[in-house]
C-alpha positions as CSV (number, residue, x, y, z in Angstrom):
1,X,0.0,0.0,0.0
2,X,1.0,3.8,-0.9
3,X,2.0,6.0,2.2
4,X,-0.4,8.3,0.1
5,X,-2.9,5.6,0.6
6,X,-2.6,4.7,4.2
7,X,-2.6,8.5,5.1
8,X,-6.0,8.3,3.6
9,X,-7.3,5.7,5.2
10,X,-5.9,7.1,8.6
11,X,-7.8,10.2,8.1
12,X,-10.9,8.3,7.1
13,X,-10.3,7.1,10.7
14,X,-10.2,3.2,8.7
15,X,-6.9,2.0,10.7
16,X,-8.0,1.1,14.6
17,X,-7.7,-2.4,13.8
18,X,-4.9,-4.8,13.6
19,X,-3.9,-5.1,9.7
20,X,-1.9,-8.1,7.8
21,X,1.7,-7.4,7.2
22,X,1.5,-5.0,4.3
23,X,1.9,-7.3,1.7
24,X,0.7,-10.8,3.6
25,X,-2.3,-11.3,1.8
26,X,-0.4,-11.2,-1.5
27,X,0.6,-14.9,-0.1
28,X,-2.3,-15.8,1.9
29,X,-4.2,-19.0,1.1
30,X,-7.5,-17.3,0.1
31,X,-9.6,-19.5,2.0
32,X,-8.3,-17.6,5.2
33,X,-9.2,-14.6,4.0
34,X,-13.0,-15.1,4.1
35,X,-15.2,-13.1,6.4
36,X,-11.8,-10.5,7.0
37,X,-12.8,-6.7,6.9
38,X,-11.4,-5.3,3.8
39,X,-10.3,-1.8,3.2
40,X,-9.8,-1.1,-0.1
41,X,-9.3,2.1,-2.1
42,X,-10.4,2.6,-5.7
43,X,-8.8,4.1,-9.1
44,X,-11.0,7.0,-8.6
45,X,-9.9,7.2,-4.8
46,X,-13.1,5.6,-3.3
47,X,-13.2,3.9,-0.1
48,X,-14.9,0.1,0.3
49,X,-14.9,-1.5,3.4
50,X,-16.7,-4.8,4.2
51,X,-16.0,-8.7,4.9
52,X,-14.6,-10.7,1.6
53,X,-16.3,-13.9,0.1
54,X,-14.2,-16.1,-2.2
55,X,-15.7,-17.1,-5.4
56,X,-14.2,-19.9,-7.6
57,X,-14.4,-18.8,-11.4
58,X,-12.2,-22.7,-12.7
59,X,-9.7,-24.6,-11.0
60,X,-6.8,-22.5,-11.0
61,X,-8.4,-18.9,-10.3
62,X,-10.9,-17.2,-7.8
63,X,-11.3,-13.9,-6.7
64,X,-11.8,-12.4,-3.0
65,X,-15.1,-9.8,-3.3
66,X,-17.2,-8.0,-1.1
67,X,-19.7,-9.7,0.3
68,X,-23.4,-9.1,-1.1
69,X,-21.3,-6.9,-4.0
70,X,-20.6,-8.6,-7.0
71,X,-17.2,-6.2,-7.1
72,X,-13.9,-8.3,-7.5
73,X,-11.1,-6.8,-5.0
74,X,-8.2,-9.8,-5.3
75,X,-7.8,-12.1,-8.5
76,X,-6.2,-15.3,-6.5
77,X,-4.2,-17.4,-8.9
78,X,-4.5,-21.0,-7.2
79,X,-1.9,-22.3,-9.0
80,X,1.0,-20.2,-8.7
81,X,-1.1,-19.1,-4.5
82,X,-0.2,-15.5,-5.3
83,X,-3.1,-12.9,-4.9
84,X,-3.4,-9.1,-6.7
85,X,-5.6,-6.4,-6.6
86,X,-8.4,-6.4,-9.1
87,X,-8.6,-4.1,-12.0
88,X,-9.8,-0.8,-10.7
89,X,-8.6,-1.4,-7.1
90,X,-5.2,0.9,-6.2
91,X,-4.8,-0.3,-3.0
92,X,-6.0,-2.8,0.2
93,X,-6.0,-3.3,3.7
94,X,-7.3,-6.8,5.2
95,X,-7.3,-7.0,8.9
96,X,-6.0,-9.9,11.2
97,X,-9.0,-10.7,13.0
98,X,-12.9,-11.0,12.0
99,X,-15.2,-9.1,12.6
């Protein structure tokens, strides 16, 4: 995540939580990521926050979304068990705990 990002999300009063190392989830099976508050800021520099479903689109790739949103936040490539943002998504915050 940006400083520029996490100065953004501080103001927003988003960080009183205990967050993932800042690039943990990029390794995370994404199985353990379900139900985990999600912070994530937009290309156009708007704020989502809400707990993450995993959908399985074929047997090598799923994507972490919001749950009740049909918005993708992390394509997870099972194969390779690397995750990235989603088109459209600049940055994300996943906490330790659920909620």
């Amino acid at each position: 995540m940006t400083v520029a990002a996490m100065m953004l999300l501080c103001a927003a009063g988003l960080v009183a939580w205990i967050e993932l190392s800042h690039m943990a989830w990029r390794y995370r099976n994404p199985a353990d990521l379900i139900g985990r508050r999600c912070i994530a800021l937009t290309g156009m520099d708007v704020t989502l926050d809400g707990p993450l479903d995993l959908i399985r689109l074929s047997p090598v790739h799923a994507v972490l979304k919001y749950r009740g949103i049909g918005l993708h936040v992390i394509d997870c490539d099972l194969r390779h068990h690397t995750n990235k943002t989603s088109d459209g998504i600049r940055a994300v915050v996943i906490t330790e705990g659920k909620p």
